[in-house]
C-alpha positions, 0 to 999 in steps of 0.5 A, a space after each residue: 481212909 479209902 473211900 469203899 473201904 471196909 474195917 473189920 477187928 478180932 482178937 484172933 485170926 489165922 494169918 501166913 499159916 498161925 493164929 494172931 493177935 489182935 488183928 484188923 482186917 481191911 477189905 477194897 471196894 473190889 471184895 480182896 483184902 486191902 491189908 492185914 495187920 496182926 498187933 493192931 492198938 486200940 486207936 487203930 481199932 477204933 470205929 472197925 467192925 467187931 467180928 463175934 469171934 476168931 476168924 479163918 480163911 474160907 476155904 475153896 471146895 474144889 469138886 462138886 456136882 451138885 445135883 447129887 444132894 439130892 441122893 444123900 442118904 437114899 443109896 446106903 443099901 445093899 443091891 437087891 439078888 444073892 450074886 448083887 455087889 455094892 461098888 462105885 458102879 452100882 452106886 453109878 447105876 443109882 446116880 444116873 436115875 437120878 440125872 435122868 429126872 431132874 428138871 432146871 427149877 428143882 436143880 436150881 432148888 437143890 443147888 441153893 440147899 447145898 450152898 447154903 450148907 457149904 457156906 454153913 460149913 465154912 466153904 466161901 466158894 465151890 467148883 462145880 464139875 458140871 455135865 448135866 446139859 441137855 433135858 431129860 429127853 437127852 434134847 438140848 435146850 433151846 438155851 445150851 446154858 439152861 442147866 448151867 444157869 441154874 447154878 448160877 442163879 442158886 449161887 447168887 441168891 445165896 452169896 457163895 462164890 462158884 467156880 463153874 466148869 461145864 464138862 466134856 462128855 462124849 462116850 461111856 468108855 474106852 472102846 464106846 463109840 458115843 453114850 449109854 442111853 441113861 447118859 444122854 443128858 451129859 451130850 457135849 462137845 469141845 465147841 458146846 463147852 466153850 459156848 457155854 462158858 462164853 453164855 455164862 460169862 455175858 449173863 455174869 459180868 461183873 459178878 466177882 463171885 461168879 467164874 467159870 472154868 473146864 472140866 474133862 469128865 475123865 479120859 473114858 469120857 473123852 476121845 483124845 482129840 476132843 480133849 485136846 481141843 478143849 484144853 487148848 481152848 482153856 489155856 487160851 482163855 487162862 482157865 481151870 482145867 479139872 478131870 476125874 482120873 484114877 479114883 477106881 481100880 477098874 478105870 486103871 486096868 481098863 486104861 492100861 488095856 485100851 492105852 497101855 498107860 496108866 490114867 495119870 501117867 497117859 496124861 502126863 505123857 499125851 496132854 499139856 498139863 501144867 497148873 491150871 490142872 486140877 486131877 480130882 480123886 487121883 486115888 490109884 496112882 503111884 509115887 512116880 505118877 504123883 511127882 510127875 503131877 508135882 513136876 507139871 506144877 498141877 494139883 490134885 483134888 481129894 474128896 475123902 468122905 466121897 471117896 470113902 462112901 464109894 469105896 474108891 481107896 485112900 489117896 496116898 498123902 505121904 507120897 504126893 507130899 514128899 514130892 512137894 505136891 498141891 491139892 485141895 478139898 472136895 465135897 463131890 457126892 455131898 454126903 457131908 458139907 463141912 470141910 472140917 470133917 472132910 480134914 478129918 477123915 483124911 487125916 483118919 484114912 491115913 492113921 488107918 491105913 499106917 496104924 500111926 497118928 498125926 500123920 499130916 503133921 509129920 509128912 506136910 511139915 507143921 507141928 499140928 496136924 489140923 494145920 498142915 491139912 488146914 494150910 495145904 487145902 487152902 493154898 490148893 483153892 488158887 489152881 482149883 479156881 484160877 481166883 486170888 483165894 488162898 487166905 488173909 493176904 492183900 490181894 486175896 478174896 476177902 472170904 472168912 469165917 468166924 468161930 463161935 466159942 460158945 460151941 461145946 467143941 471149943 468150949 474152954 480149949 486153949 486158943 492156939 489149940 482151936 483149928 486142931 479142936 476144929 478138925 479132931 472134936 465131933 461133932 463140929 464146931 458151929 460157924 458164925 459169919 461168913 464172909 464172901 469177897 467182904 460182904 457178909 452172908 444173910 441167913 438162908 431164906 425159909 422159902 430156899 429150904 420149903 423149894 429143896 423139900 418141894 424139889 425132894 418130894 417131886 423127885 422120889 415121891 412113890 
């Protein structure tokens, strides 16, 4: 056999969309996988590393802004005052107290909690949409990437891959001329993004879990020349671009009065969209919208626990799925860190919505409705990261997880009911290993968890 070459055996894996027998995995000395192969013999088997139980893909998760860990939990009351309202925007308001007191070191500690629980609930890489740039003064660093460095270092002391995209933010709305005072830590320009992204590539080269892409923060945030700069900059470089667009109905009327465009539709109409794109939330939009994302071949990123936390809607899945549309999976707020349950409650939101039941099964074409979830969030991982990730295939990331079947969820189910056992049995199965680019995941450190209560007592202490 290949010299770097690593063997790996279970009894059951989850290959081209179905559970398989008996199949022996090979990972490259590069981290992607060598070979699959269902029906292997016992002679084949022989000397390859027995995994403890059923193996799936990792799955990308497409959105992210880590600092927010940090407020799971801490904004689940009602506003003070008879005429206080609780929407997006309150809970904004709540957000920006706590971007306005982080330092490096403690995002540095929140960020390493968070992956090691993404990892923990089978996530193998995270895109993080990230606008925290400057010191809390709103100063910059005298290291532009300080901030952003941070994340990489708490991705490289847990294993997990991450997809890095420094964000674009220059104004507070439509009309704004530049930046509220309590966003002035998010300060950035098309040229500032880019030097970011050139920093980052340096420190990390040769680092096969570490990438970085673009964000747009949305099109309130931006004036329409910048974002035209930045994007242009991205396809010359052939990296991921993702943007907020449409998650709530306010950000909708106000583009139609500043442009007389909806959101997605002005973007289709005045950028180059095409499938390097990623359009996170995307919850407001209308069926013709929806195919034209579909048209430009560009994804949508969907963030169903967030996205039911804010109160923002339901993401139209039976529309954008008759148009043949992409998308991937988001933890965003982080207010759960388990795909399985962000599957879930998509699928929920949707019987809600149409009082009907297994609703992805029916509009994504598959018999189980965990699978068509399951199946379409991992082919989105490859726009989301511009990466080979989309599953157990030559070529691609050797990301996987393994399922523990002493858990009570899947306790005695039948195997090929096990990913639907998965998604639709709470509480969640446990994980056992995971897998980054071939190179298993040790446990997290005590001293990850002691540095995120330190950073968490420091943070909201009084």
């Amino acid at each position: 056999m290949n010299s770097g070459i690593k063997t790996f055996f279970t009894p059951q894996a989850w290959v081209q969309g179905a559970w398989a027998k008996d199949v022996l995995l090979t990972v490259a000395a590069n981290g992607s996988w060598h070979s699959v192969q269902p029906g292997a013999t016992a002679q084949q088997q022989a000397g390859a590393v027995q995994l403890p139980g059923p193996v799936l893909p990792g799955l990308v998760n497409a959105h992210s802004h880590a600092f927010q860990r940090a407020m799971a939990g801490l904004t689940e009351r009602r506003s003070a005052g008879a005429h206080a309202s609780d929407d997006f925007w309150s809970w904004r308001d709540r957000m920006y107290s706590a971007a306005n007191r982080i330092t490096p070191e403690q995002l540095e500690a929140i960020a390493g909690q968070l992956y090691a629980e993404l990892l923990a609930g089978g996530y193998t890489e995270v895109c993080d949409f990230h606008y925290l740039h400057n010191d809390v003064s709103g100063a910059a660093y005298a290291d532009p990437a300080e901030m952003s460095l941070a994340l990489v270092r708490a991705a490289q002391r847990t294993g997990i891959g991450l997809t890095l995209l420094p964000t674009l933010y220059m104004r507070s709305g439509f009309k704004a001329a530049g930046l509220r005072e309590d966003q002035r830590r998010f300060s950035s320009t098309p040229g500032s993004v880019m030097r970011v992204v050139e920093q980052v590539r340096r420190q990390t080269q040769g680092d096969a879990r570490i990438h970085v892409g673009v964000a747009v923060h949305s099109l309130r945030a931006a004036e329409p020349a910048a974002l035209k700069e930045l994007t242009a900059a991205a396809k010359q470089a052939g990296l991921p671009v993702h943007i907020h667009i449409a998650e709530q109905t306010q950000e909708v009327e106000d583009c139609i009065a500043h442009t007389g465009q909806r959101p997605i539709e002005w973007l289709l109409n005045n950028a180059e969209v095409d499938a390097r794109w990623n359009l996170v939330h995307a919850t407001h939009a209308t069926a013709a919208e929806l195919q034209g994302v579909q048209g430009k071949g560009a994804a949508i990123v969907i963030c169903p626990a967030t996205e039911a936390n804010l109160g923002d809607g339901v993401f139209d899945l039976p529309a954008y799925a008759a148009a043949g549309g992409k998308w991937s999976i988001g933890s965003d707020s982080h207010v759960t860190r388990s795909w399985p349950e962000e599957l879930r409650l998509l699928e929920y939101s949707q019987r809600l919505t149409l009082r009907q039941r297994n609703i992805a099964a029916r509009v994504l074409g598959h018999e189980s409705s965990a699978a068509g979830l399951f199946e379409a969030a991992l082919a989105g991982g490859l726009p989301a990261t511009g990466q080979m990730q989309a599953g157990l295939a030559p070529g691609q990331r050797a990301d996987f997880v393994t399922l523990d079947l002493e858990f009570p969820a899947l306790l005695g189910v039948p195997a090929g009911h096990l990913l639907d056992a998965l998604v639709f049995s709470s509480p969640g199965a446990a994980f056992g290993e995971v897998f980054v680019a071939g190179q298993r995941i040790a446990a997290p450190s005590p001293e990850g968890a002691q540095a995120f209560a330190r950073a968490m007592r420091e943070l909201w202490a009084g």
